[in-house]
Each structure stands twice: as structure tokens, then as C-alpha cells.
C-alpha positions in Angstrom: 9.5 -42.9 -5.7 8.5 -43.0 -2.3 9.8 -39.2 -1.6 7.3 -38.1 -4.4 4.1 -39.9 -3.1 5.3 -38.5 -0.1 5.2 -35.0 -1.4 1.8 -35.5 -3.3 0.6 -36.6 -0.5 1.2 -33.8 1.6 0.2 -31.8 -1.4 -2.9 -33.1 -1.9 -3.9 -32.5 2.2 -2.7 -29.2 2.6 -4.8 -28.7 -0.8 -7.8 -30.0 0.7 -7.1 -28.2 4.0 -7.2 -24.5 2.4 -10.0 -25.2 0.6 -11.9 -26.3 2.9 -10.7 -23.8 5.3 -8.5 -20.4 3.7 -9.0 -18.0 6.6 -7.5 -20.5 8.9 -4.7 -21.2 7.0 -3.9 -17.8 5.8 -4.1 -16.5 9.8 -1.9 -19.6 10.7 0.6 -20.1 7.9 0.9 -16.0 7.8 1.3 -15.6 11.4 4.3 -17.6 11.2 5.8 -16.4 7.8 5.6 -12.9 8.8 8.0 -13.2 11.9 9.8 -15.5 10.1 10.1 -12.6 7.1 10.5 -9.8 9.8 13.5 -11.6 11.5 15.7 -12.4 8.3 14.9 -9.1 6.0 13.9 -6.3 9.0 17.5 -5.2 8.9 18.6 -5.3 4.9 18.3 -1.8 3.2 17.6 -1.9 -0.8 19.7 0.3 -2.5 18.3 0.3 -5.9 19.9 3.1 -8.6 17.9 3.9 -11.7 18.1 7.3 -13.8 15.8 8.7 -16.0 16.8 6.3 -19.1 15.5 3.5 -17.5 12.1 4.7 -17.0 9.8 2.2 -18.6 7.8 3.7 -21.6 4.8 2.2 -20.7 3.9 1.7 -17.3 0.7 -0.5 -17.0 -1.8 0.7 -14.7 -4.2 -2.1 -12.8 -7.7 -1.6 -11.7 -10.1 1.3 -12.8 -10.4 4.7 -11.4 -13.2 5.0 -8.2 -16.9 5.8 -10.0 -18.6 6.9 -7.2 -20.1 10.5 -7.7 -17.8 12.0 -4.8 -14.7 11.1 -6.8 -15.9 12.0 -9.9 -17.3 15.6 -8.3 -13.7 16.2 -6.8 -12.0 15.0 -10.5 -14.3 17.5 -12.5 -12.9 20.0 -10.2 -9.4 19.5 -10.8 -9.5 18.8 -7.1 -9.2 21.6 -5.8 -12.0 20.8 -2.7 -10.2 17.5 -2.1 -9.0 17.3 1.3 -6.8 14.4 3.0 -7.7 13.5 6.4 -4.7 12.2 8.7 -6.0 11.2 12.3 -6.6 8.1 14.6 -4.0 7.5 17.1 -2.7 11.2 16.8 -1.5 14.5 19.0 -2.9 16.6 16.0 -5.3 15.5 13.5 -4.6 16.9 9.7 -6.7 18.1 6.6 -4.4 18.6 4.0 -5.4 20.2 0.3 -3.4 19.2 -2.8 -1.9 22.9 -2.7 -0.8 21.9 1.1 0.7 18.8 0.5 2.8 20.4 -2.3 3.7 23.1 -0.4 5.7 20.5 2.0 8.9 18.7 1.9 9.0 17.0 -1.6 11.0 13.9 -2.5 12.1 12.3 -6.0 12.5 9.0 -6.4 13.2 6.4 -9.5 12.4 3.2 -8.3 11.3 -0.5 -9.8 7.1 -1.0 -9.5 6.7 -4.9 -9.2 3.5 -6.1 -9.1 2.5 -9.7 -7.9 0.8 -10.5 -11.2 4.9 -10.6 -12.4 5.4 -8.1 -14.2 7.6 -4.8 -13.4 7.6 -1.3 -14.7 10.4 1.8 -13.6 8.7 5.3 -13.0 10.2 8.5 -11.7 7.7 9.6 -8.2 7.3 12.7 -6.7 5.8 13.6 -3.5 5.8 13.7 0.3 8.0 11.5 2.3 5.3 9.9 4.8 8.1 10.3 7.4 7.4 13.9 7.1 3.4 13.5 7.6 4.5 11.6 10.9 6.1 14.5 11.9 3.7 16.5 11.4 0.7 14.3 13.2 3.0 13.1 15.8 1.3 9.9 16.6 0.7 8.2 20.3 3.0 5.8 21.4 0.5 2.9 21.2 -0.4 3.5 17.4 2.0 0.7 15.9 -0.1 0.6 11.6 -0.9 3.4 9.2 -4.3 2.6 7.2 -4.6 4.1 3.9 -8.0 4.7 2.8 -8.9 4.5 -1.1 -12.1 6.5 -2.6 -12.0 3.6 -4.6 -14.6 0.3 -3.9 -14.3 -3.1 -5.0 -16.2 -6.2 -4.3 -18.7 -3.9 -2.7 -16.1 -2.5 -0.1 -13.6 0.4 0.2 -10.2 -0.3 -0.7 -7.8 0.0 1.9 -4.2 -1.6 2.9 -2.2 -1.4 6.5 1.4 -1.3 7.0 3.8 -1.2 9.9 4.5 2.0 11.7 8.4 1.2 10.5 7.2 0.7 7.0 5.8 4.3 7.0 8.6 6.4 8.1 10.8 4.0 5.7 12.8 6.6 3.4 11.3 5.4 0.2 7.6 5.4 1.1 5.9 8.4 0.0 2.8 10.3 -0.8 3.3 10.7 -4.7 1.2 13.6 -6.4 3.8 13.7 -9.6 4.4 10.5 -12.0 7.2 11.0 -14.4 7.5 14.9 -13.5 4.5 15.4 -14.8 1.2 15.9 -12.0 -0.2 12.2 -11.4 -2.4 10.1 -14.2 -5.8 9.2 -13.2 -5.3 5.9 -14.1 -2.1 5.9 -11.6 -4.3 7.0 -8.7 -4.6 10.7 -8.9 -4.9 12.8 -6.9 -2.7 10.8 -4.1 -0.8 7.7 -4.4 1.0 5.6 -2.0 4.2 5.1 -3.0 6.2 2.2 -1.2 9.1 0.8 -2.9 9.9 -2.0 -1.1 6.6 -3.7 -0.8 4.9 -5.7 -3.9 2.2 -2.8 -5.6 -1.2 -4.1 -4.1 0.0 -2.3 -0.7 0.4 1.2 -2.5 -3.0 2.4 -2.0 -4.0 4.7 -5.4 -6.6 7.5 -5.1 -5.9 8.0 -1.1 -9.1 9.8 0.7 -7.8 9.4 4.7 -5.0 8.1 6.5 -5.9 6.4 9.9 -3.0 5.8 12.7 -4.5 2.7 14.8 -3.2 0.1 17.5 -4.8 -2.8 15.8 -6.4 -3.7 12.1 -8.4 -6.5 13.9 -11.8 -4.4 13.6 -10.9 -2.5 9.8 -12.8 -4.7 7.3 -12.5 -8.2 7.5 -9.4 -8.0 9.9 -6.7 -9.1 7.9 -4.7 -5.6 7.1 -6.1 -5.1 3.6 -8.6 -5.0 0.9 -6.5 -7.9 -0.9 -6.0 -9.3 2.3 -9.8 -9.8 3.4 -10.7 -10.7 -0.3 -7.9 -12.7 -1.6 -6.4 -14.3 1.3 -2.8 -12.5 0.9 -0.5 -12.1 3.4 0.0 -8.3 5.1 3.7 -8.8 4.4 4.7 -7.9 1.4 8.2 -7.2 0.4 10.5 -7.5 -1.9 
């Protein structure tokens, strides 16, 4: 009896605590949950075999395609003006069109989507390792996070997500312009999608406009590595 009032207890003041005060105890709970998650996963490869039977029949798609009249222009257009913008922290800046991006080293994928909401879908991706974009940019020694911007907006900001330099030349994250073989839904984040299969989905950034190589994420919206990060108080980790 006494271990459970015990546990309310603590329950009940840690409630009040981030409540009162979320920024604070997402920066300081997170701050130590991330090197404790770095330490004990950093090293553990997934090694996840699916073929093209287990591709789910449906695979849900969350939020709604950007409205803004740039994105709409660029969709009415089969997107043929859109242009990717690679720079920041790098020897050579990029503008890549779709027709480029296809044009370079393609990888296929089958991998498991889990989303934080709970639920998980298989789909087959296609597209550029971002390993290969590094290569290409070559970026400075001090740029340590990749920031993926979205032409999409959302509580009256643009969507965005940063991940760790390591997490960008990982083998499984990719630029995915084909969903299924087929070239990439809409709905799925068309014309680009960030594809990176061991994080949980908020991180892979659909409908990419730029890609920014930077030291810090301190100064990029509210500071905290994300859109869902600055909004909803998540954690820039997120694996799987």
C-alpha cells in the first residue's frame, strides 16, 4: 500500500510539474533520455526482411497535402519546375530537379512504416540514398544535423524535422520519389519523401522543398529539432 501512494505521489508531482512547465521538462528529461538512447542502441543494426507479399494493401497516409499556391502551382505542373535546394554547412550547394534526382544512384527498399499513433503499414520505397546526396554536397566538418524542409505548414509554421549527421548517411534513409513501384502518391508526400526506416514516421519529412546542413537546430523554429518537437513537446530521438 505504501509503495503505491508512493508511486501516485510521484505521479501526481511530476503531473503537475509538466503542466505547469512542458518546455522544461521536455529539454531536461530529453536531454538525458537521448544519451541514454544513443549509448545503448547507437551500435545495433536492424535487419528487417520483407518481400513484396507483405506489402500492406492499404497504407494510411497522415496529414493533408501543403495548400499554399506554390505547391499547388508546382503539382498542376507535374513538377517539372520543382527544384530541391541542398546547402548550409556545404563545399557545394545543390539544385536538384525531379529528372536529376532520378537520374542518380537509386535504392529499393521494403521496409515496416510505424507511426507513433500505433499503428504500422509495409511499403516498397524507391529513391536516393541520402548517403549519396552527402557525397555529392560534401558537407564541412562542423555541420553535425540535416534539416528537412516541408512545403507543407501547420499550426501556422513550416514543417520541418532534424536528424543526426549519422542518421543521414544511415543505409536505409532515403529520398523516396517511387511508393510501391509506382511514382509517389500525393497523399504520401509527392514529389519527395524522406524515407528513414529506423526512426518512428513523424521524422520522415513528406513534400521536401530544401535540405539545410547546420551545426546547431538551436535558432530553426522553436529550437527543439522539429515541427512535432516545437509543437508537441516530442523528443528529437526517435527510433525504433
Amino acid at each position: 500500500a505504501l509503495f503505491v501512494l508512493v508511486v501516485v505521489t510521484i505521479h501526481v508531482w511530476a503531473t503537475g510539474i509538466s503542466l505547469k512547465k512542458p518546455r522544461l521538462v521536455q529539454n531536461k528529461l530529453g536531454a538525458v533520455i537521448e544519451i541514454v538512447r544513443r549509448a545503448l542502441f547507437r551500435g545495433i543494426v536492424p535487419r528487417p526482411f520483407y518481400s513484396k507479399s507483405d506489402v500492406t494493401p492499404f497504407f494510411r497516409a497522415n496529414g493533408y497535402p501543403p495548400d499554399t499556391k506554390e505547391y499547388k502551382d508546382l503539382l498542376e505542373n507535374k513538377f517539372v519546375n520543382w527544384r530541391m535546394k541542398v546547402h548550409g554547412l556545404v563545399e557545394k550547394s545543390l539544385e536538384l530537379s525531379l529528372a536529376d534526382i532520378r537520374a542518380l544512384k537509386k535504392e529499393i527498399q521494403i521496409t515496416e512504416h510505424s507511426c507513433i499513433q500505433g499503428w504500422t503499414a509495409i511499403g516498397e520505397w524507391g529513391g536516393v540514398p541520402m548517403s549519396y546526396i552527402i557525397s555529392l554536397c560534401r558537407p564541412l566538418p562542423q555541420a553535425r544535423y540535416v534539416v528537412f524542409y516541408s512545403y507543407q505548414y501547420t499550426d501556422g509554421a513550416q514543417f520541418y524535422e532534424a536528424i543526426y549527421m549519422e542518421l543521414a548517411k544511415h543505409h536505409q534513409t532515403i529520398l523516396a520519389y517511387e511508393m510501391n513501384g509506382k511514382p509517389l502518391p500525393v497523399p504520401h508526400g509527392a514529389p519527395l519523401r524522406l524515407r528513414i526506416e529506423t526512426q518512428l514516421g513523424f521524422k520522415m519529412v513528406k513534400w521536401v522543398k530544401s535540405i539545410e546542413f547546420v551545426s546547431d537546430y538551436k535558432k530553426i523554429g522553436m529550437g527543439q529539432g522539429g515541427h512535432r518537437e516545437d509543437h508537441m513537446y516530442y523528443g528529437i530521438g526517435a527510433g525504433i
